[in-house]
C-alpha positions in Angstrom: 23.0 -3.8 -17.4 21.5 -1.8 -14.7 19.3 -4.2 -12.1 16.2 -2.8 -10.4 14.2 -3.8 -7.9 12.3 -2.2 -4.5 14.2 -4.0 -1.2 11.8 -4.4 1.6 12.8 -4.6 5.2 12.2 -4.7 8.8 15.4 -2.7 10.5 16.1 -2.9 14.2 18.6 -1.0 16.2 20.3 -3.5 18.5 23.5 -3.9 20.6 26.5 -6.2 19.5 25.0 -8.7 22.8 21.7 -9.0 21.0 23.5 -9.6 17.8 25.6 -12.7 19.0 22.6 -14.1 20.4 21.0 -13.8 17.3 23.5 -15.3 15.6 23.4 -18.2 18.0 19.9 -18.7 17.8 18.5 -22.0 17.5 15.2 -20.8 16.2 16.9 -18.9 13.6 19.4 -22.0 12.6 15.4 -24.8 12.3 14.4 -22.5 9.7 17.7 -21.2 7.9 18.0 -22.9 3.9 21.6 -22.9 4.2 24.7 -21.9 6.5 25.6 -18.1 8.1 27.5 -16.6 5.6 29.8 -13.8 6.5 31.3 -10.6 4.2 32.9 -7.6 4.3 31.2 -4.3 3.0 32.7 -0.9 2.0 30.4 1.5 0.9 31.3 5.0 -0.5 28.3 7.5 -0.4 28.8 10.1 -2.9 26.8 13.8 -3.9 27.6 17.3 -4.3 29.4 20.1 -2.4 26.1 21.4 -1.2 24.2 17.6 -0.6 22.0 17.9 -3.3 21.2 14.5 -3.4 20.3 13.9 0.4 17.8 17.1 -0.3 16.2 15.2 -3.2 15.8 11.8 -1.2 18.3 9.9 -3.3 21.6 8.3 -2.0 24.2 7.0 -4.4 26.8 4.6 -3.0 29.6 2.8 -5.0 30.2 -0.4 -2.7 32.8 -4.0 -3.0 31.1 -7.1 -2.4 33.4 -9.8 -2.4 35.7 -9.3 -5.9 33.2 -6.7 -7.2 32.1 -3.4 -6.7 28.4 -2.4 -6.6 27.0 1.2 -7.7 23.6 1.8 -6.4 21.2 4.2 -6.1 17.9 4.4 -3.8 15.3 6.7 -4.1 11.6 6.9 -3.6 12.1 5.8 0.0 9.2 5.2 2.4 10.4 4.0 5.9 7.5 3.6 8.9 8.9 2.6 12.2 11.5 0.3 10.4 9.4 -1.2 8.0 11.5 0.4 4.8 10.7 0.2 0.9 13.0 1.6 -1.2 13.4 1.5 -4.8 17.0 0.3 -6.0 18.9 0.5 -9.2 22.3 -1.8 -9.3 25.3 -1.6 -11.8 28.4 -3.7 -11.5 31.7 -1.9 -11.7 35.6 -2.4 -12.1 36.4 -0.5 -9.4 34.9 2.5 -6.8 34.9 5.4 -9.4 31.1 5.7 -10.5 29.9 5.0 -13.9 26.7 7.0 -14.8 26.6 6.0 -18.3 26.2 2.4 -17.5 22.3 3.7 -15.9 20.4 2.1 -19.1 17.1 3.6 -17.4 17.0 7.3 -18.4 14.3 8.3 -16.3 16.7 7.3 -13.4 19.9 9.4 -15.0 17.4 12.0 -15.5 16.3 12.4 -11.8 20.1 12.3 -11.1 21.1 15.0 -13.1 17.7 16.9 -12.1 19.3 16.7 -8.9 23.1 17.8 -9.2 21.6 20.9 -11.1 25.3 20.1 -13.1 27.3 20.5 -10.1 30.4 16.9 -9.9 29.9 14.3 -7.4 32.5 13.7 -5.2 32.9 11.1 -2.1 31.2 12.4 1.0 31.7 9.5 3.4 32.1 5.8 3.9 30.6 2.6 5.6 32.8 -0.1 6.8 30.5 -3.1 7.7 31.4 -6.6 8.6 28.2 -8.6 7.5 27.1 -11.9 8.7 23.5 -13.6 6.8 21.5 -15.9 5.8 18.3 -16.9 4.2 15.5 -18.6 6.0 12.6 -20.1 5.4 8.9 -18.0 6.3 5.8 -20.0 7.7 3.8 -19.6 4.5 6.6 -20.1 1.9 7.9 -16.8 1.8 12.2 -16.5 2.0 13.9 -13.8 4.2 17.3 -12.8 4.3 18.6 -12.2 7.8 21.9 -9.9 8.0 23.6 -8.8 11.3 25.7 -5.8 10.7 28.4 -4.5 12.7 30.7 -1.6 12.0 31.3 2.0 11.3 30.0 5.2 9.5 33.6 7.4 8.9 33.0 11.1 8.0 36.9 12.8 7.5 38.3 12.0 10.9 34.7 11.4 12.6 33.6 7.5 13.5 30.5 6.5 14.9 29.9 2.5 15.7 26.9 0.9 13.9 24.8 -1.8 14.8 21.5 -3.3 13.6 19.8 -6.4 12.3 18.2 -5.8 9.0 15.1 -8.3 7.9 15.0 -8.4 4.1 11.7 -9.6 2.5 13.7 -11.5 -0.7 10.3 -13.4 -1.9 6.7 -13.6 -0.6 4.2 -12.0 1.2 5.1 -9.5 4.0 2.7 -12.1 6.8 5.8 -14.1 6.6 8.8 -10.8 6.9 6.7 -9.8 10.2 6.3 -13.8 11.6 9.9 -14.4 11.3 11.0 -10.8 13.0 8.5 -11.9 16.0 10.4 -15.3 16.7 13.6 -13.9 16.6 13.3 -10.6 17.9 10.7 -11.0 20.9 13.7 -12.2 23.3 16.3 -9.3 22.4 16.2 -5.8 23.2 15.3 -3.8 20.2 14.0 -0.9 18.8 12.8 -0.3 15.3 15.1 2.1 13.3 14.0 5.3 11.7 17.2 5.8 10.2 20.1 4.4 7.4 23.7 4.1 7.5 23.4 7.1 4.6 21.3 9.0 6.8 23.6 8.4 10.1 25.9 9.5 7.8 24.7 12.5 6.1 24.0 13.3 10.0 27.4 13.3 10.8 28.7 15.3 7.9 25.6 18.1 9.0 26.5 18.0 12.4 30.5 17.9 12.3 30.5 15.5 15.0 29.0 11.9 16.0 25.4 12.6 16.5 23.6 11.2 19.3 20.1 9.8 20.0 17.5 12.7 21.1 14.2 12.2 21.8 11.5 12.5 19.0 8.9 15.2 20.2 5.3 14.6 18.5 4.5 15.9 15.3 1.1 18.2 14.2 -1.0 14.8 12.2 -1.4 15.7 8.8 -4.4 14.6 7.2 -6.5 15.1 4.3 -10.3 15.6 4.4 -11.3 13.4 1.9 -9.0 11.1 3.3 -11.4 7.9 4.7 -11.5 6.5 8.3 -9.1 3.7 7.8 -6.1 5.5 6.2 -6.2 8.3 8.7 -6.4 5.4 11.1 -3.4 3.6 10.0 -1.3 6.6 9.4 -1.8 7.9 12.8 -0.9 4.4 14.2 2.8 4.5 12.4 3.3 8.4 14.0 2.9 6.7 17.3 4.9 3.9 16.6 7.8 6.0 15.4 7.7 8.3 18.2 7.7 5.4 20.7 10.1 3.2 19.7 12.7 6.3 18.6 12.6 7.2 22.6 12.4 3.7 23.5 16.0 3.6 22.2 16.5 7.3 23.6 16.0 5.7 27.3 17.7 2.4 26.6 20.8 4.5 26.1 21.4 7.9 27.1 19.6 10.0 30.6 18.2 12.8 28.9 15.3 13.7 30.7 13.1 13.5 27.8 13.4 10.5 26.5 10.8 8.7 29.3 9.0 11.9 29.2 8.5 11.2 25.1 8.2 7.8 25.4 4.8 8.5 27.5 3.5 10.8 25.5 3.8 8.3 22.6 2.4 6.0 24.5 -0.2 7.7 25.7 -1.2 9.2 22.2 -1.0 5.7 20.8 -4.2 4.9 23.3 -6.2 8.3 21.9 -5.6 6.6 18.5 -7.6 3.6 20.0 -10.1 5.1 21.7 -10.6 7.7 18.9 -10.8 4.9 16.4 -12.8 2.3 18.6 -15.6 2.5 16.7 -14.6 1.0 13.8 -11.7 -1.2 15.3 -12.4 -2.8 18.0 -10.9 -6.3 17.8 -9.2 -8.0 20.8 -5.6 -7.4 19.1 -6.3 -3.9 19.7 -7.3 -4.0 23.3 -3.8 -6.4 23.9 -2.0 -3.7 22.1 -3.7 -0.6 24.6 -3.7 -2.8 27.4 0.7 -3.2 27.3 0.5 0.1 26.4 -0.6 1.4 29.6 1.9 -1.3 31.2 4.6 0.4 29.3 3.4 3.8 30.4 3.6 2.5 33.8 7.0 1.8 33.5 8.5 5.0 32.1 6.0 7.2 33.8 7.8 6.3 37.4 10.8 8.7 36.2 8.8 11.2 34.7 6.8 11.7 38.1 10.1 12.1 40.1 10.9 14.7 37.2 7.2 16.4 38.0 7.6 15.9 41.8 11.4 17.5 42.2 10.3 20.4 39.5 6.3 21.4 39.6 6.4 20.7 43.4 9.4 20.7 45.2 11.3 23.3 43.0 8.3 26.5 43.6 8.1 26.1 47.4 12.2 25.6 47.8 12.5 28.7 46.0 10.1 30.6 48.9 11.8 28.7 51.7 15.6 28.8 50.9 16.8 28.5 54.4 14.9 25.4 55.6 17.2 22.4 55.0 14.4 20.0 54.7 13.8 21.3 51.1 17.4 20.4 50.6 17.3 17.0 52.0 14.5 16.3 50.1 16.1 17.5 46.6 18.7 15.0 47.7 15.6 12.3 48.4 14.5 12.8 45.2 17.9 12.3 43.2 18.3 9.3 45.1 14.8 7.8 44.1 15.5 9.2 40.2 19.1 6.9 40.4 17.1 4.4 42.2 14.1 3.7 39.5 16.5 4.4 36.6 18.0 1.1 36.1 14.5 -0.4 37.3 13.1 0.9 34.5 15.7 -0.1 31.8 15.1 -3.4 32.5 11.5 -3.2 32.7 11.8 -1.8 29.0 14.5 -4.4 27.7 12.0 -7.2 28.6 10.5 -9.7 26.1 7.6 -8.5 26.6 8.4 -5.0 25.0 9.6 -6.4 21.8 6.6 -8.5 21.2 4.8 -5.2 22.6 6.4 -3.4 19.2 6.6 -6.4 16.8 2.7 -6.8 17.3 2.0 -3.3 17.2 3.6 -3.3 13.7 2.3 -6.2 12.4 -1.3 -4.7 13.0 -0.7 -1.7 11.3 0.6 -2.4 8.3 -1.0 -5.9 8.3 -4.9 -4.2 8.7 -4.8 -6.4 11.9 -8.6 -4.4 12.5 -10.8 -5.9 9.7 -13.0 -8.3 11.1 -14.0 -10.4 7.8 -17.7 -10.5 7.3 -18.9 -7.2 9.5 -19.6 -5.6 6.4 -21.0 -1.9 8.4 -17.6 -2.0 9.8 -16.2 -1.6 6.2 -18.8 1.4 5.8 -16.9 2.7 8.7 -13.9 2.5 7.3 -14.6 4.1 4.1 -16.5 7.1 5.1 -14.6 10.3 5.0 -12.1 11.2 8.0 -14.1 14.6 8.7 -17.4 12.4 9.4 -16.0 10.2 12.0 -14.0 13.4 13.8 -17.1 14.9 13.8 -19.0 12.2 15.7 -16.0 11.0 17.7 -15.4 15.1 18.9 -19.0 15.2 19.3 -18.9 12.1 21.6 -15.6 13.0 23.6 -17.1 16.6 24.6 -20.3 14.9 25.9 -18.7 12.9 27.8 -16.6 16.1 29.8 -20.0 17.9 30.4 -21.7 14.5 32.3 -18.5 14.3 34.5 -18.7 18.1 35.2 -22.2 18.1 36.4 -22.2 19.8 40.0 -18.3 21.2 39.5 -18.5 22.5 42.9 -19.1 19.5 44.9 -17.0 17.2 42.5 -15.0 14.8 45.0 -10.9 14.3 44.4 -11.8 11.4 42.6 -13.9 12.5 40.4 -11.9 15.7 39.4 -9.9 12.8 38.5 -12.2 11.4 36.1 -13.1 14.8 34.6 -9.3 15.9 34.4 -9.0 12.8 32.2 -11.7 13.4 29.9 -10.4 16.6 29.1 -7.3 14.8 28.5 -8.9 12.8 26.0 -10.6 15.2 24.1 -7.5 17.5 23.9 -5.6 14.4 22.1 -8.4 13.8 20.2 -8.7 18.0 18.7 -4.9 17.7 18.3 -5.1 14.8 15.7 -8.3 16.3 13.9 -6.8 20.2 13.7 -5.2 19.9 10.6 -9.0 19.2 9.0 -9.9 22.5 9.6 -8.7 26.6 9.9 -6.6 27.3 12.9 -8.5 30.4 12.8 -11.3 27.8 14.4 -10.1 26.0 16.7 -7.8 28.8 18.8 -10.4 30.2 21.1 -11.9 26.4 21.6 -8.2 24.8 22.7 -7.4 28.2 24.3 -10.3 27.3 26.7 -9.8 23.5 26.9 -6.0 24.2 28.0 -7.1 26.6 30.8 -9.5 23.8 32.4 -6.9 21.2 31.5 -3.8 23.7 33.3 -7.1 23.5 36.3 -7.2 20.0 36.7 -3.6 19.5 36.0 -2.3 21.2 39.1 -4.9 19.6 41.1 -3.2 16.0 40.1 0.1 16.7 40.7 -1.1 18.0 44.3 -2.4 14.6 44.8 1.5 13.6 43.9 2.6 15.9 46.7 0.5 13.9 49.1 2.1 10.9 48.2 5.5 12.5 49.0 4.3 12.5 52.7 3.9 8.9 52.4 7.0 8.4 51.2 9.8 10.5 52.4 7.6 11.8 55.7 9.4 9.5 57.9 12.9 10.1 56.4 14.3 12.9 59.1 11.8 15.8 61.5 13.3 18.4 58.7 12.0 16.7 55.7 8.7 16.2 57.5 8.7 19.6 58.7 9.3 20.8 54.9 6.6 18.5 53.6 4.1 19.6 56.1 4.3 23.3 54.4 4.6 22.4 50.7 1.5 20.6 51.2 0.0 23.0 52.8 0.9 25.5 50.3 0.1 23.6 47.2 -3.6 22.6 48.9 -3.7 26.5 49.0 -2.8 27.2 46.1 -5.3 24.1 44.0 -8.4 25.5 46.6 -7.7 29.3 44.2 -7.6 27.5 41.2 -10.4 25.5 41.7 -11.9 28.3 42.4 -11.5 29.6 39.3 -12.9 26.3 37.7 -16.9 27.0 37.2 -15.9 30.3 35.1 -13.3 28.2 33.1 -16.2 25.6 32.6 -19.0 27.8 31.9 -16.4 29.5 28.9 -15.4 26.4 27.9 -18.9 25.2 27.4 -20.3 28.1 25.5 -17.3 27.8 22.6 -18.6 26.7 19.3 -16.7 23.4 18.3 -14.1 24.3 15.3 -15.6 21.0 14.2 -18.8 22.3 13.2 
């Protein structure tokens, strides 16, 4: 008899120290209907020579549980920032060898076969995972099953540990999945996970080696123009939410450079989202949720600005000046401030207050944590079609850059500032809203907006080189000496491009919007 059913469930990546304390947890043990429960699990993935079923979005595992083995399939998969749901078919076996025939639903063999195109199945990898769970109790009734996995993904003579909590919604509503994951996970460093033990993997077998985390760059937002306010609203929420927590666990545990660098980004895009979307969802869970964001931001963005300070600064004048060894004492400055903030930062990001940051985040996205019950023009908002509100909002944003560019010429540092931020905004704002209309539009506009943006830009990170002075000035008469002429230079240099700034404005300005 085959079993079916759709598994729902939070994922976290999480070290084998979070794991224990997890395990330990009293809060987990008041609300847990019986004791910890422990297993081991071997899982054999199996598909075709050429992967056929990893490019159909369907994984196939033969795997013992206790005296039995289990073959499964899962397919129709729809994962956002951990949150998975997954439709699963279950047949009990002898042994390992898979048993098609015993699928009783045929639409199910059907999409298998579809799928192999008649090629065999063969094994492809394996899972080895030592399993400990338990079922608790959620505030409203609902049961959870909490499951701490430990282990190992082997691929021929490849191994890559594994670790990760999984939350399993087993009855209920999902109020009660998300209230349990925010008592047990605020305390321990986490991210959510993207990913699968097929999918690490199938990664594996692609790669020929153990893959490791790299960051997640944004992705172009795809939406649909008769899509309404509230689903483009939502879906742009979960892109954030993906991008930030993937290089949240980028920076936890490797140094690539991009991994704070993406991390802001995300975070910065996730407040764009809000302010694009303020309109219609402007609760006080949302303002919480921007306000840690620009904490976070805050964090990460100290190693980003020694990336922009040793490379957009430092780098173009040492290049002029290769004999002066203040250039070269502040490189090594700057290395020592990067190794410095580094481990700063990692523990800024491992603190309670990032998981609760990232548990509350994803309980108001998929939980519509915006509706206000009873504001009844607020659900008008909602509903109206997505190319009505990016009309108004674009319509908005650019007003907005033309009051703060009133009398360019005698605009103080400050408020270049201001105006370089607005720009900012409305850039993140035209990059959500592109994909409603033809790039044919839209070039010459963002062509324009990015040469006013590059404008401002320069002029902030020369701001940066001033606050080199303050720091490093004092450090030796050579680094002084050195600092002295790259800020002279780069003042030199933002006084031409400013220059150039009424000319970029008054082409900006005269651009039709790709919106109208």
């Amino acid at each position: 008899m085959t079993d079916k059913f759709q598994e729902i469930e939070l994922k976290f990546h999480c070290d084998i120290e979070g794991i224990k304390k997890l395990r330990r947890a009293q809060k987990v043990k008041d609300v847990a209907t019986g004791n910890w429960r422990s297993r081991l699990l071997r899982a054999i993935y199996h598909d075709t020579a050429d992967l056929a079923l990893k490019r159909a979005g369907i994984a196939l595992r033969t795997r013992k549980e206790g005296r039995y083995w289990v073959q499964t399939i899962k397919c129709n998969a729809k994962m956002h920032a951990g949150l998975s749901r997954v439709d699963e078919y279950h047949v009990r076996l002898r042994n390992e060898q898979l048993d098609l025939e015993r699928i009783e639903d045929m639409q199910v063999r059907q999409l298998l076969e579809k799928a192999c195109g008649g090629m065999p199945l063969t094994p492809v990898f394996e899972t080895i995972i030592r399993r400990q769970y338990v079922q608790v109790a959620g505030p409203t009734g609902g049961v959870v099953e909490v499951s701490l996995d430990a282990g190992e993904v082997v691929v021929g003579g490849l191994i890559a540990p594994i670790t990760e909590v999984e939350m399993e919604l087993v009855q209920g509503p999902l109020e009660d999945l998300f209230q349990l994951a925010g008592g047990f996970m605020a305390d321990i460093p986490f991210s959510f996970s993207s990913s699968n033990k097929a999918s690490v993997g199938y990664g594996m077998l692609v790669e020929g080696r153990a893959t490791q985390a790299m960051p997640l760059h944004a992705k172009d937002f795809v939406l649909t123009d008769g899509a309404n306010t509230e689903i483009a609203y939502r879906d742009a929420l979960r892109a954030c939410l993906k991008q930030i927590s993937h290089n949240l666990h980028v920076t936890r545990v490797s140094d690539h450079p991009e991994g704070p660098h993406q991390l802001r980004v995300g975070l910065r895009r996730l407040r764009s989202v809000f302010r694009v979307f303020k309109d219609v969802a402007d609760v006080p869970e949302m303002r919480f949720l921007d306000g840690e964001a620009r904490w976070l931001a805050s964090q990460v963005g100290r190693l980003r600005d020694l990336d922009v300070l040793r490379d957009d600064i430092v780098a173009p004048v040492a290049k002029i000046r290769t004999e002066d060894q203040g250039f070269a004492q502040l490189a090594h400055e700057l290395a020592l401030a990067w190794d410095e903030a580094a481990p700063l930062v990692r523990a800024n990001i491992n603190a309670p207050r990032v998981g609760v940051f990232l548990l509350r985040l994803q309980a108001y996205c998929e939980g519509r944590g915006w509706i206000q019950m009873g504001d009844f023009t607020q659900t008008m908002r909602l509903a109206r079609p997505i190319s009505i509100h990016a009309e108004l909002t674009l319509d908005r944003l650019r007003r907005k850059c033309a009051k703060k560019a009133k009398k360019l010429e005698q605009l103080s540092i400050e408020q270049r500032h201001d105006l370089r931020k607005e720009l900012k905004k409305l850039r993140y704002a035209s990059d959500f809203f592109l994909c409603l209309y033809p790039k044919k539009k839209s070039e010459k506009f963002l062509k324009s907006l990015k040469k006013l943006q590059n404008i401002f830009g320069y002029l902030n990170d020369v701001a940066m080189a001033e606050e080199l002075v303050a720091r490093h000035g004092h450090k030796s008469p050579e680094i002084s000496m050195a600092l002295g002429y790259l800020l002279g230079w780069h003042h030199g240099e933002a006084e031409k491009a400013f220059a150039h700034a009424r000319v970029a404005w008054n082409n900006f300005a005269a651009t039709k919007a790709f919106w109208r």
